[in-house]
C-alpha positions as CSV (number, residue, x, y, z in Angstrom):
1,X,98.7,28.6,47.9
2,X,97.8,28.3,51.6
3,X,98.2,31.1,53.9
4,X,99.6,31.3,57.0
5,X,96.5,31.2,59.2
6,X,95.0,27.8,57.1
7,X,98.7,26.0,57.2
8,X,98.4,26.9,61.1
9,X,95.0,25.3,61.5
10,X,95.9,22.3,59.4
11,X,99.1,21.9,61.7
12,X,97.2,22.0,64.7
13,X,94.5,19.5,63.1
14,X,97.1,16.9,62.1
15,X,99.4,17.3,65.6
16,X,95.5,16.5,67.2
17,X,95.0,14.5,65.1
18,X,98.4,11.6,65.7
19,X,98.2,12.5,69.2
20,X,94.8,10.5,69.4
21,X,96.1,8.1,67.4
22,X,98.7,7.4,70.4
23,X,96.2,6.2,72.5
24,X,93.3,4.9,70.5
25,X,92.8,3.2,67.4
26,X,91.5,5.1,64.4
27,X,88.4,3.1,64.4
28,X,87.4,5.1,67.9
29,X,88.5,8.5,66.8
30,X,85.5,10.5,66.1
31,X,85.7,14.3,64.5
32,X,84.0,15.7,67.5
33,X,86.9,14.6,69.3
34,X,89.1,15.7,67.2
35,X,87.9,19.2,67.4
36,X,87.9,19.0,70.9
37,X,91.7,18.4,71.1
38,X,92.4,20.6,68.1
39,X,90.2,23.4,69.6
40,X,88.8,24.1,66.3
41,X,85.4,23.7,65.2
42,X,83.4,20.9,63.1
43,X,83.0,23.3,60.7
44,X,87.3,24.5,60.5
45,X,88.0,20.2,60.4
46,X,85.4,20.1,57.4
47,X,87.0,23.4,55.5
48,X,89.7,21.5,55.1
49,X,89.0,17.7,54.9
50,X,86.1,15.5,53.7
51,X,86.8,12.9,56.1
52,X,90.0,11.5,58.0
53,X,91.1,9.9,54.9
54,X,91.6,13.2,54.0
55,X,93.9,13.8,56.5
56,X,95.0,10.8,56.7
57,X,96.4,11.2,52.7
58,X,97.5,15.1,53.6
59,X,99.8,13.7,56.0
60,X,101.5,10.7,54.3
61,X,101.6,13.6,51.3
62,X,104.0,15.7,54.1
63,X,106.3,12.3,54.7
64,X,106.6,11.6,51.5
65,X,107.5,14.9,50.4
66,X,110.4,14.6,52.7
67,X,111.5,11.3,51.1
68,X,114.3,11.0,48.7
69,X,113.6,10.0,45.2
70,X,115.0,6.9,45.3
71,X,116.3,7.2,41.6
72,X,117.8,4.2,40.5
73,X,120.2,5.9,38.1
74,X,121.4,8.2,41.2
75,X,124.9,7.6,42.4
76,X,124.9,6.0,46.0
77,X,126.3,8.8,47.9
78,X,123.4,11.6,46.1
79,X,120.7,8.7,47.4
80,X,122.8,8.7,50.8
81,X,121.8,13.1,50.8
82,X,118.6,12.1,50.3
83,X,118.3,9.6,52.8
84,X,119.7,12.0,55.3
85,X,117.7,14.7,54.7
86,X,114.9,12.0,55.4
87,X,115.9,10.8,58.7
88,X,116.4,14.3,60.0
89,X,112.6,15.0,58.8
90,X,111.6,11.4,60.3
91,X,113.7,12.1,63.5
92,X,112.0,15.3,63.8
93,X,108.7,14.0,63.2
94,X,109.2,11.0,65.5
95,X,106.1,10.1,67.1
96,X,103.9,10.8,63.5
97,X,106.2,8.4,62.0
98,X,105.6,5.6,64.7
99,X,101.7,6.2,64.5
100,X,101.7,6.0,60.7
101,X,103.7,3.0,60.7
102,X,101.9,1.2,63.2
103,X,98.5,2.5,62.0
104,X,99.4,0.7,58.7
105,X,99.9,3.8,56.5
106,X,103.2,5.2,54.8
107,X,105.0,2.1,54.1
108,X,102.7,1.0,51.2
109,X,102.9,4.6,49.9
110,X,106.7,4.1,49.9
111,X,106.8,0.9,48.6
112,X,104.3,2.0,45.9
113,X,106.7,5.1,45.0
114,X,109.9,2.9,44.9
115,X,108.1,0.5,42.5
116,X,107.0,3.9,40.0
117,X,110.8,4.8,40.1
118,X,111.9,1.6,39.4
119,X,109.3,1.3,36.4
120,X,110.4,4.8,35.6
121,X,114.1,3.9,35.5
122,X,114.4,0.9,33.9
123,X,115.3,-1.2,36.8
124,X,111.9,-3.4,37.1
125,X,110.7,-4.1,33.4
126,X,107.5,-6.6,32.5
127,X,110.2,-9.5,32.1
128,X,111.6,-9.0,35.7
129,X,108.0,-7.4,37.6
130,X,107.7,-10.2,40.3
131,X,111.4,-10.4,41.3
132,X,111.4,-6.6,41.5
133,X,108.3,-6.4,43.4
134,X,109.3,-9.1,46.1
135,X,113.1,-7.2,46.1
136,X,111.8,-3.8,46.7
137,X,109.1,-5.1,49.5
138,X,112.2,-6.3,51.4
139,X,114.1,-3.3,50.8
140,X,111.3,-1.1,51.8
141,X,109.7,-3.1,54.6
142,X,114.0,-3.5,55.9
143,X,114.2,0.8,55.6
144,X,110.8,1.2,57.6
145,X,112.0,-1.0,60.3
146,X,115.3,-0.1,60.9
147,X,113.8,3.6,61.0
148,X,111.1,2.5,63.6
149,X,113.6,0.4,65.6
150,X,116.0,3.7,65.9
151,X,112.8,5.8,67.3
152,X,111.2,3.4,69.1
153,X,114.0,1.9,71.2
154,X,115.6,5.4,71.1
155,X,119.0,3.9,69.7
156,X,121.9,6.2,70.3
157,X,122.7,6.3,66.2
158,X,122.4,9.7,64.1
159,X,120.6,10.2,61.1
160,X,123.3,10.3,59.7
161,X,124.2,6.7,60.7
162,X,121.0,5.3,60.5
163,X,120.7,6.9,56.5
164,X,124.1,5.8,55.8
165,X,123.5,1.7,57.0
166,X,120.0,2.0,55.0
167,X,121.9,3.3,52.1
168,X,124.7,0.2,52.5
169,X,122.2,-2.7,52.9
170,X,120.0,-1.5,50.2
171,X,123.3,-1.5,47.7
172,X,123.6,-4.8,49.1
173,X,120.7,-6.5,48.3
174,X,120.8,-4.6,44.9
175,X,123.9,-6.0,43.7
176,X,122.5,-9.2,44.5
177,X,119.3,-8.9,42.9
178,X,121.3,-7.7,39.9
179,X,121.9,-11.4,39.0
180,X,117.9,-11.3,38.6
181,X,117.2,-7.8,37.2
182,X,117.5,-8.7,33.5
183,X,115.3,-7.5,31.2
């Protein structure tokens, strides 16, 4: 268990941290300069993470904390609670989310999630693996975009909207992938 001081430090590190990210590509980010803007020392960044993979991980971890369990024997309207639970954490979180998508993390940690659960449940089996793999990519890489298009172009939509029309077209490309989901 973390105390309050070392959740503090790791905030500050990670806020740093997908603030650089804003204006430079990870590539060009060095730990120095993460320090700098932190205002913590080498030594603080390396108490706490090996490297920015590291971090990196530690803050997908947070997103996907937040994230529903998209459990395929849920009814809709407990996935829709999820979802909106989600969007108020990804509203919330706006500008991390944007950097994570664009920096090419999160979305194949939700895809990859979505595929255990539906592995888990029942839904994808060995007989029906490709079809589910190719549904849920759409599913996932529709979710992830609709979410990014709402923060980006600052859409005047809710969470609550925005979780309840990801909740619809995801039961619509489910019952229509049904016709396929045999095991």
């Amino acid at each position: 268990m973390e105390n309050r001081r070392v959740k503090l430090t790791k905030l500050i590190i990670k806020t740093s941290f997908i603030e650089l990210l804003q204006n430079k590509p990870l590539e060009q980010i060095t730990v120095t300069e993460l320090c700098a803007h932190a205002d913590v020392n080498r030594s603080t960044f390396y108490d706490h993470y090996g490297d920015f993979g590291e971090l990196m991980k530690e803050i997908e971890a947070d997103f996907l904390n937040h994230m529903p369990f998209i459990n395929f024997s849920q009814t809709q309207s407990k996935t829709l609670e999820g979802l909106i639970s989600f969007m108020h954490y990804v509203q919330k979180s706006r500008e991390s989310f944007i950097i994570l998508i664009k920096n090419g993390m999160l979305a194949d940690k939700i895809y990859e999630r979505t595929m255990t659960l539906g592995i888990k449940s029942g839904r994808s089996t060995e007989n029906n693996m490709a079809y589910a793999k190719l549904v849920t990519a759409y599913e996932v890489s529709g979710a992830v975009n609709v979410i990014l298009r709402w923060l980006e172009e600052d859409l005047p939509c809710t969470a609550e909207e925005v979780a309840n029309t990801i909740n619809k077209l995801a039961a619509s490309v489910d019952n229509c992938a049904k016709l396929n989901f045999k095991a």
